[in-house]
Each structure stands twice: as C-alpha cells, then as structure tokens.
N, C-alpha and C positions, 0 to 999 in steps of 0.2 A: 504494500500500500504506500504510496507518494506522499499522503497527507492526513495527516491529523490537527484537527482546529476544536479547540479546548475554550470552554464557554463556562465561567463561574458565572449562576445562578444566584440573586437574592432579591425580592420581592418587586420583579420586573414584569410583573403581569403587560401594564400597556406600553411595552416594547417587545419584549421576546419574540413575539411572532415574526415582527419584521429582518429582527435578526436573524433567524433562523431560516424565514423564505429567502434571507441573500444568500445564504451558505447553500442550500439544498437549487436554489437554480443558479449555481456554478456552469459555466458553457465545460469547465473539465470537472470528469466526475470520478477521479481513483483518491477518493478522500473518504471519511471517516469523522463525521462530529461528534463530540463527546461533551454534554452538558452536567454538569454538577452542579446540582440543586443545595446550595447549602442553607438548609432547615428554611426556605421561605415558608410566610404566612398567608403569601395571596393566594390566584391560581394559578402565577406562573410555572410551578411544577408539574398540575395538572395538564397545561397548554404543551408540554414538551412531552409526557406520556404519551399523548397522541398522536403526533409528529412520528415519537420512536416505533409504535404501531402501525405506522403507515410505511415508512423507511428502512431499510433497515441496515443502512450506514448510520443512522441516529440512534446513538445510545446515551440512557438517561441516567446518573446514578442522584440519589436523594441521603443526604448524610447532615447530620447536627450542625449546626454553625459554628463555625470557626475561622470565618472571614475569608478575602478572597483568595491569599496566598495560600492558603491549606485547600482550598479549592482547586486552584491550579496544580497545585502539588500533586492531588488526586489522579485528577485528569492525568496529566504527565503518566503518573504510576498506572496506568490504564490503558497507555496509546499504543499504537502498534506502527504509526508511520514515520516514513523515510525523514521528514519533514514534521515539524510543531509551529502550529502558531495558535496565538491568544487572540479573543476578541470576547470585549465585551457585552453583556446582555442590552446595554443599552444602543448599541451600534451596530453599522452596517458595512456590508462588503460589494462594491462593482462588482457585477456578473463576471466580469473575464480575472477575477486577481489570481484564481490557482491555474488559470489558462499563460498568465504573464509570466509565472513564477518557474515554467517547464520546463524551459530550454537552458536552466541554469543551474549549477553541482554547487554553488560556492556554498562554504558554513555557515555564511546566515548571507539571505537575499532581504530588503530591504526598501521600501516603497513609501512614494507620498501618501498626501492624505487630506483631507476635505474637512473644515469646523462648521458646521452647521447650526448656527443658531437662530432658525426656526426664518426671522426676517434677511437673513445675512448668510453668505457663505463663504469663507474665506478658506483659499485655495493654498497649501503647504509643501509646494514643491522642493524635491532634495537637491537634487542635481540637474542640470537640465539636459544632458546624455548620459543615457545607461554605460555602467561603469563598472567592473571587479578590480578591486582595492587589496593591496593587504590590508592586514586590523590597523597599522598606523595611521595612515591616510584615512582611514572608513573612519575610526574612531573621532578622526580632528575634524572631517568633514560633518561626520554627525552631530557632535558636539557644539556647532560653531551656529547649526541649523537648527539650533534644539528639538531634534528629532533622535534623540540616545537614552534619553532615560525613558522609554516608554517600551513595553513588548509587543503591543497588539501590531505595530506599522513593519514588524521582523517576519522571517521564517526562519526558524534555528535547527540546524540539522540534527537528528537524533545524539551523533558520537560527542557533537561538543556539549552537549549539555553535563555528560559525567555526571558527576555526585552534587552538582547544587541544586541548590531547591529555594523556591521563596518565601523570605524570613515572612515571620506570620505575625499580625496587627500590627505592622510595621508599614506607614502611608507613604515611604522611601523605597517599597517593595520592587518597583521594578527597576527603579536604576540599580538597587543594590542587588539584584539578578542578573544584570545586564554587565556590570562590573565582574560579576564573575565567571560569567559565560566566556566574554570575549578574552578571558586571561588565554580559553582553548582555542582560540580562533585565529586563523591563519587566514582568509580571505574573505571577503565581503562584496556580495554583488549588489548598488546601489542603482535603485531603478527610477525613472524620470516620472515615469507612469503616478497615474493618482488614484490610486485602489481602495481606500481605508472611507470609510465616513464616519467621525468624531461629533455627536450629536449633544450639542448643548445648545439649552432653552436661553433664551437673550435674555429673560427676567433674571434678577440677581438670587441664586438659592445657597445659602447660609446653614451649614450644620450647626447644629447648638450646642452639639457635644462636644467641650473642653479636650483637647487630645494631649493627658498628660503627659504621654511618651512623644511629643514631637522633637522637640529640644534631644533628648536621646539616637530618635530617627535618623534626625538629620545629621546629628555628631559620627551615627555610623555611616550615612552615607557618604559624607566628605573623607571619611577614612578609606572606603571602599574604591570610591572615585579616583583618590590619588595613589592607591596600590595598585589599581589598573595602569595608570601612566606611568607609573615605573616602570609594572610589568614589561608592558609595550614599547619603553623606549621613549616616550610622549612629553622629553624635557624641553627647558630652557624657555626664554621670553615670550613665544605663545603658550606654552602651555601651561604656564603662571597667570598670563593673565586671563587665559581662559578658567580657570579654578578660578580665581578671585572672582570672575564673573558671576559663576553658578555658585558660590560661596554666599555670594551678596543676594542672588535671589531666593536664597534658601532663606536666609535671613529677615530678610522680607516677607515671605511666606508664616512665618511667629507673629508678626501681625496680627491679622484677621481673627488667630488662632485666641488671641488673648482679648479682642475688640469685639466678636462674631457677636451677635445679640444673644440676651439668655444664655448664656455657656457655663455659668454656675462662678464666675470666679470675683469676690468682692472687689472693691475696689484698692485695697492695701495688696491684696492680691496679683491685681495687674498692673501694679503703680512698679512691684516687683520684678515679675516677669519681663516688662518692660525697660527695667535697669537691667537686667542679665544682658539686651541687647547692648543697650546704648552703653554701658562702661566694658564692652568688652573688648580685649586689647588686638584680639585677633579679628575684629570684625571691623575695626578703624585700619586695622593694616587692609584689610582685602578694599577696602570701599574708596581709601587712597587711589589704590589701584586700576580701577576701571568708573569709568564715563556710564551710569546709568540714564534711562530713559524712563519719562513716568512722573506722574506729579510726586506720586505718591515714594518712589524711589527716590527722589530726589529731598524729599521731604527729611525721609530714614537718614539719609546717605547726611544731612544739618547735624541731626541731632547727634549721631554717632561721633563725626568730626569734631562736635564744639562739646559731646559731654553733655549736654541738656537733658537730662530727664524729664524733671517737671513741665518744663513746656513740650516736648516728647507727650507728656501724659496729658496734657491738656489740646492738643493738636489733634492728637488723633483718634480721642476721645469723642471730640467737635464733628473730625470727618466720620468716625462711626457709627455715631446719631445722624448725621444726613445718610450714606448707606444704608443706613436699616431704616429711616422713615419717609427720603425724599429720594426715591430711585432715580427718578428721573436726573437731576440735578447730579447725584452722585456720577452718573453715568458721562456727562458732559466733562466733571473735574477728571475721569479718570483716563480721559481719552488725552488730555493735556501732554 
C-alpha cells in the first residue's frame, strides 16, 4: 500500500464529513484512511462508522481521550503504508494531492497549502518549482516559509519515522515531531502545487482554557528546534537569526495565553506571567535580533527592550478587552 493518511478525531461532527469525502475521492486510490476517534461526545464517531461500512480502505478505531498526539500515535501504530500523512478532522484535501505525490521516493514530499477563512482565502505557496532538496536546504527553505512546524502539508516515508512518536498534551506537538523526524532525513521533495486546505473561521475563536504547560512546551520546543540544526549542519548568521525569529514568535504566542478571556488566571497572576516574559534575558537577546512585523509584535518587542512591565500589563490588558468585546476594531489594529 502507497498511503496511509491518519485523521485524529475529537468532537468534529460539522466537519468530518467533508474531510473524509476529500480523502475517499482521491483521482489515486492505493491509500488507506485510518480515523481515531479519540473518546468524542458528538456524532462524529458515529459519521465515520458508516463511511468505514461503506469503504473499506476506511478504518475506524474509537479509544478514550488522550489528545491528538496519542491519537496520531495510534494511527501510526496501525498503518501499513509506504507513505504517512496527517490531516486534520477539520480540513481538507484537493482531489489530485496523493495523485501529485506519485512520481516521487524522497523521505518526506512536501506541499503548499490554502487558509481559508470562510470570507478570504489566502494562498501559501512553498516554492515556486518543484524541487528534491537534501534536509539542509529543505529545512532552511521550510523554515524561512513557515511551513516546518506543521505535519499535515508532509508525506513522511514509513523508515524515517523510527522510534519517534508525538509528545502528548504538548500544543509544540508537531514541530517537536518534525525536529525529530528530519534528524533521519536525507532528502526532501518540495512541491509548488497547492494541495492542503487549512480551514479557519474569520470570527476571532479564543480557548479559555489556561495552558499551564505552555511556557514548558515551548522551552522544549526551542531545544528540539536547535538540536535539529546542529544535527543538520544549519549554523552561523542565518540560522541565528532564523531561531531568534521563531524564538520571538513563540514568545508572542504567551500572550493570548495569559490575556484569552475567562482563562481562570487573576490578575496578580498575569501581572506574573507576564514578567516571566518581559525580564527575560534571553528573550531581549533574540528580539535584539530580528525586525518583527505586527502591531502587536512590535508592541512585545517595547516592552521586553525597555523592561516595562506594568505598562506591558496595562497595554495589553487594554488590547484584550477590545479583542474579546470589539472584534471588529481588534481586527483592523491587528492587520497594522
């Protein structure tokens, strides 16, 4: 079998379907979907029994929840193809992506990809000629496109996967798979084509749940990130200031985390959280570093230079009261 495409399941009722009718009307059909249902509450598990009753390249397994990387993990331990790739329950696949992906051996093939939000579609091309790379070039060219920390845009050949597997409630889960994959990867086929559809709603949607293991997440994934570039070879003045780059949006990303509406955390609490960023020594070095884009980066990027905390906590305090109650408005500052 060619392909295996590994679909973590969690309470995707009013999507699944569509995801599933792009996989099953593939124009190439020596594939194998493998859905894991981890413990949902709607009917989306019910929607994929019937599919796999109908098909019978579709197979469904239904296990307790344990998030999506125990998920994937599953799957993986279940596959039988030449080829692995991810896609999520909420997204979709062009009819021709395992027909594009045929005519190529490399260790991981690699493709654009499509944002769709609902009014808007913005278009994420990699490369503009298809191209087999070793991992040095693949890695700096993916990097640079931030198209490298994600799984679902890959196909990763069975042998380099080896013994890793992805860390589990960990929100850094695919870059820190991806770091360790391509420690085995010796070439990379980068394709011009635009295969993937990335579906996000334009309204702004805000989890509430506090993620107290972020701060951890992310410390292991900049550990993970820069053992790859050693691995690889991937030193000196780009690839410093590419780290500081994704350093700094990692960084940025603590944000939200501690701002998000309802997220349970008082205010002495985020007043906290918030010093952890802005007096930290190594996040003044990296933001030295690199030229950010963004109000709101640009914002961060003040307070970390000069040391501000308190105005740090009253700044973005300010911007995440309009975010959670004037979308609109938020929407215009953040396009800045």
């Amino acid at each position: 079998m060619r392909y295996s495409v590994i679909v973590p399941l969690y309470n995707a009722e009013s999507t699944i379907k569509a995801c599933i009718e792009s996989v099953i009307n593939q124009t190439y059909k020596d594939f194998e979907l493998i859905i894991v249902d981890d413990g949902s509450t709607d009917k989306g598990g019910a929607l994929c029994d019937e599919y796999a009753k109908n098909f019978d390249n579709v197979k469904v397994f239904h296990v307790e929840n344990g998030g999506a990387g125990k998920a994937r993990n599953i799957g993986v331990s279940l596959s039988k193809g030449e080829y692995l790739l991810f896609l999520d329950s909420d997204d979709e696949w062009e009819s021709s992506l395992l027909k594009n992906l045929e005519e190529y051996s490399s260790d991981v093939i690699t493709f654009g990809y499509k944002i769709d939000y609902g009014q808007k579609i913005i278009t994420k091309k990699i490369i503009n000629e298809s191209e087999e790379l070793n991992v040095l070039n693949a890695v700096r060219i993916l990097e640079n496109q931030g198209a490298f920390n994600v799984v679902w845009n890959k196909a990763y050949k069975r042998g380099v996967l080896k013994s890793a597997s992805f860390p589990q409630e960990n929100s850094c889960e695919d870059l820190i798979y991806n770091c360790r994959i391509f420690k085995n990867v010796k070439t990379v086929t980068i394709l011009s084509s635009i295969l993937y559809v990335y579906n996000r709603k334009e309204d702004i949607t805000l989890a509430n749940r506090y993620d107290k293991n972020l701060n951890e997440n992310i410390l292991k994934a900049n550990e993970e990130r820069l053992s790859l570039y050693k691995e690889i070879g991937f030193v000196g003045e780009e690839a410093e200031k590419l780290f500081a780059l994704k350093y700094v949006g990692y960084e940025f990303s603590k944000i939200p985390n501690i701002f998000r509406k309802n997220n349970g955390l008082k205010k002495k609490e985020k007043f906290k959280e918030l010093k952890k960023i802005i007096k930290n020594k190594e996040s003044k070095k990296y933001f030295k570093k690199v030229k950010v884009q963004g109000f709101y980066k640009k914002l961060l990027k003040f307070h970390v230079l000069t040391k501000t905390t308190v105005l740090a906590y009253i700044n973005f305090s300010f911007m995440f009261f309009i975010r959670n109650n004037m979308t609109k408005l938020y929407k215009k500052i953040r396009r800045k």
